[in-house]
N, C-alpha and C positions, 0 to 999 in steps of 0.2 A: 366088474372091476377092471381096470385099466394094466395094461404089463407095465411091472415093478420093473425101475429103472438101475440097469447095470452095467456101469460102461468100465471098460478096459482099458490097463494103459499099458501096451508091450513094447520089453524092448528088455538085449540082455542082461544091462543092471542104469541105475538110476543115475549113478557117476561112479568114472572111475578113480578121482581120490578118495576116500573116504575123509568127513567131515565138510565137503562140499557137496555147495548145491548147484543144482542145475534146473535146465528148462522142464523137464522131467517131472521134476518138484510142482514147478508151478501147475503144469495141465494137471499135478494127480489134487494138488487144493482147489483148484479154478472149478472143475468138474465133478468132484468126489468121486477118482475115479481110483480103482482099483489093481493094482501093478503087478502083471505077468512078467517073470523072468525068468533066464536059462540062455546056458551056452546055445550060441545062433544056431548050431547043429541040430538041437532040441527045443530051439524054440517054437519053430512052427506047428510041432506036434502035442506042445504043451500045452500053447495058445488054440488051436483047435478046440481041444476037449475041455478045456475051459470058458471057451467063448459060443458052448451051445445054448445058452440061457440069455446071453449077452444082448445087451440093446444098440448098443457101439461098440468099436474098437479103435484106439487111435493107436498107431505102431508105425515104427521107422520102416522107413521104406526100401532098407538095403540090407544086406546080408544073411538075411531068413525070406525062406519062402513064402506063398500066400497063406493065409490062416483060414480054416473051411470053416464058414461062419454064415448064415442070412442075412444076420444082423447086418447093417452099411459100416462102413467101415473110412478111415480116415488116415492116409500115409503121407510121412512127412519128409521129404526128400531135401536131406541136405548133403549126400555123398555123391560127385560124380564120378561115373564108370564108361569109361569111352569105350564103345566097339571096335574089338580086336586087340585090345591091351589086356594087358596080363591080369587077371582076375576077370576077365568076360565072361565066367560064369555067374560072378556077382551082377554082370548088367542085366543076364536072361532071365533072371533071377530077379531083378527090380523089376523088368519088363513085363513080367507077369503078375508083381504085385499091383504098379501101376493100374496097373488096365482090370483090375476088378478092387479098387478104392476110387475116393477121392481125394487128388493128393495137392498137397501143400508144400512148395517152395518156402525155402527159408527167403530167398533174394531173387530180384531178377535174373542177377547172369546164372546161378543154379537153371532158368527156367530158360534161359538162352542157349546155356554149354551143355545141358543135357541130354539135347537135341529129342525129345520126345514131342510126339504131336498130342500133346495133353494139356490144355490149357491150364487146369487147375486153379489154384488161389494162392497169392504171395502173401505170407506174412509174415515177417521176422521172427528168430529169436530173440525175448528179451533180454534186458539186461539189470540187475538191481541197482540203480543209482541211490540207494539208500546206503549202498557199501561202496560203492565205487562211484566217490564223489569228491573232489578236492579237498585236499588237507592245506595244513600248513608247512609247507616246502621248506622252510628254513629249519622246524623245528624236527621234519623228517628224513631234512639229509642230515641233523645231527645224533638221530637217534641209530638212522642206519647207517651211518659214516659214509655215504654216498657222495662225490663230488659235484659240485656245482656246474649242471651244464653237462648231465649224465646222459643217454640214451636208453630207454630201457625197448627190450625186444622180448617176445612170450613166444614159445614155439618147441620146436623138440629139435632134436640132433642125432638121432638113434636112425642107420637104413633109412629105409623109403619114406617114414615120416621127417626122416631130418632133410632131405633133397626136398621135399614138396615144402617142405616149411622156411628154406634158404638157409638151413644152417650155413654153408658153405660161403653163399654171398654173404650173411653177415661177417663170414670171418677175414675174409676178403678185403669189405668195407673197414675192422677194423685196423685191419694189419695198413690199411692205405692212410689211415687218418690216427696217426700212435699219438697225438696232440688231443683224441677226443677219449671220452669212456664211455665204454659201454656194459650194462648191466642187463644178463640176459639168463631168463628165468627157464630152466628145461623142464619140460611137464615126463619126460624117461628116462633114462640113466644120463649118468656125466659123462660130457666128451675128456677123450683121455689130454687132449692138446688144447689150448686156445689162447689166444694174446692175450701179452701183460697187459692192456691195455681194457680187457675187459674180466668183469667179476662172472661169477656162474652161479645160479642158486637150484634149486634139485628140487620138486614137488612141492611148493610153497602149501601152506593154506590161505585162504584170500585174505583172509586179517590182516595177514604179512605181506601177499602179494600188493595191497593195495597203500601200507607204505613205502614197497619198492618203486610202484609208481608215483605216487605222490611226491616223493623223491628227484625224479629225473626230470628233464626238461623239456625233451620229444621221445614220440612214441613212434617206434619204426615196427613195418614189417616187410622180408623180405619174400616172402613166399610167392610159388611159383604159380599154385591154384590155391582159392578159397571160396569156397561159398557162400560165406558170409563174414568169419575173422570179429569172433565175439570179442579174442582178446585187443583189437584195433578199440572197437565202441565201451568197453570197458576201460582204457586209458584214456580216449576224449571224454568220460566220463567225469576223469581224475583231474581234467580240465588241459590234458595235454593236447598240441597239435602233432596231429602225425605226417610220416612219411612212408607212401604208401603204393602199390604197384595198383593198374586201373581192374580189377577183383576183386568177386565177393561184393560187399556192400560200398563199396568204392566203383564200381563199374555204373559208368553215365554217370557221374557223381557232381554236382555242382556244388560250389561255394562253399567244401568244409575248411575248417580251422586247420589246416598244412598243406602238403602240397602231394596230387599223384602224379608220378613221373610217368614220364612214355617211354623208358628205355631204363633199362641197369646201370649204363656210365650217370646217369644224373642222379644216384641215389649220393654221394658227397657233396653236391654241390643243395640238394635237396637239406638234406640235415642241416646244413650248416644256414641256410636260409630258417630252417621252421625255428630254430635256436633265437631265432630275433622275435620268432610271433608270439599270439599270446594262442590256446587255446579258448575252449568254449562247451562247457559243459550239457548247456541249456539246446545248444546246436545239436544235439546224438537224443537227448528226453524225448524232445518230439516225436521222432520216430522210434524206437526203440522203447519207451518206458513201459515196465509192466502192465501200467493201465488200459496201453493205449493196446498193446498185443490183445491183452485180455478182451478187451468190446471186439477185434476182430475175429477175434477163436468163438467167442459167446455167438456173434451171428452164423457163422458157416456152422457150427454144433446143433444150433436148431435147425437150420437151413438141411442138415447132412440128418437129422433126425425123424425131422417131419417128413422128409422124403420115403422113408423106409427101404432106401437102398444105396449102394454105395456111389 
């Protein structure tokens, strides 16, 4: 008889809002695969003893150790960690996961800025364009009393995730432009300060978050790094054009629906340009849609399977 098939899905929790879904979700339907969790501290030792029977494992690629396993193994790197910067125990730490998986960029520039000599496999997160899909804008800035000609921005404001996310430069851009609004969803606590000029929404659930986009007119982000910036592909979903810095899934990026700037002074002159365009929802499907991720994970799965190693 053949070994019974038991593949792994590690990582400390599945999302962290609850009643949201995540990528997470899809690889544990996509694969029937079964979901190891625990504080990063204990995960590597939970996944261990769990994954001595295991036929796979697919696990993120940062903040827990490697997992002592035969089975091949599959990590999906979408955090970067620069050598010599503050948490460099988290890169030594990836650095050894890397080099006993096979690992998976979410994006090119991930596989660019990561600077690892590991060629690997790029294949995005998806995104569900079955939720995040254009509405009707008229009938959604009356429901959330949103102004005509809104800006919406998804990101955090809290420490180190609100500097890498731009809270700052958003607040910036709005205080320079009190003629526009901006609608700007925090996924961590409320900033105590921020212009009249813009609305603040606290943990949405995506029901909600995707009439706040449907709502607005362009889709900004100002962040300093990303690796890929789901919440960017989740608003050109909603059929917005964005504005957008050249990261994440924007880096080399040809012919989307707004505009990437090559500096920080052009991010007013940027908005106020995508405010005339239209977006393109069909432009993000192609590459992004769940199907299309799905045939790419389905090859590398048996690819990573048949091989019997990592």
């Amino acid at each position: 008889m053949g070994t019974k098939v038991r593949r792994l899905l590690v990582n400390d929790v599945m999302t962290c809002i609850p009643g949201t879904r995540t990528f997470w979700h899809d690889l544990q339907e996509w694969f029937d695969m079964e979901f190891v969790g625990a504080s990063y501290d204990k995960l590597a030792t939970v996944a261990s003893e769990s994954a001595k029977d295991a036929t796979l494992v697919i696990r993120n690629a940062t903040y827990f150790g490697p997992i002592d396993t035969k089975c091949p193994q599959i990590s999906i790197l979408q955090d970067i960690i620069d050598q010599g910067a503050p948490g460099g125990s988290h890169r030594a730490m990836q650095e050894q996961v890397v080099a006993s998986t096979h690992v998976v960029y979410n994006s090119e520039f991930t596989r660019f800025w990561s600077k690892y000599n590991i060629t690997g496999t790029v294949i995005p997160l998806s995104v569900d364009f079955e939720l995040f899909k254009p509405g009707n804008p008229v009938m959604l800035r009356e429901e959330m009393q949103i102004p005509y000609g809104s800006i919406c921005w998804i990101g955090a404001c809290q420490a180190e995730a609100g500097y890498v996310k731009g809270w700052d430069t958003l607040v910036k851009i709005a205080r320079m432009n009190p003629d526009l609004r901006f609608m700007a969803v925090i996924k961590d606590g409320l900033p105590e300060r921020f212009p009249p000029n813009m609305r603040v929404y606290s943990r949405l659930q995506q029901s909600e978050l995707v009439k706040v986009i449907g709502a607005c007119s362009v889709g900004l982000c100002t962040s300093r790094i990303e690796t890929q910036h789901l919440a960017g592909i989740e608003m050109g979903g909603c059929g917005l054009p964005l504005v957008v810095p050249p990261i994440g899934a924007y880096f080399n990026r040809t012919g989307m629906p707004g505009v990437i700037i090559g500096d920080e002074k052009e991010f007013t002159s940027a908005i106020r340009a995508a405010l005339t365009m239209q977006g393109d929802a069909e432009y993000w499907k192609g590459e992004f849609n769940p199907e299309v991720v799905k045939a790419k994970w389905t090859q590398l799965v048996e690819k990573v399977e048949c091989s019997g190693q990592s």
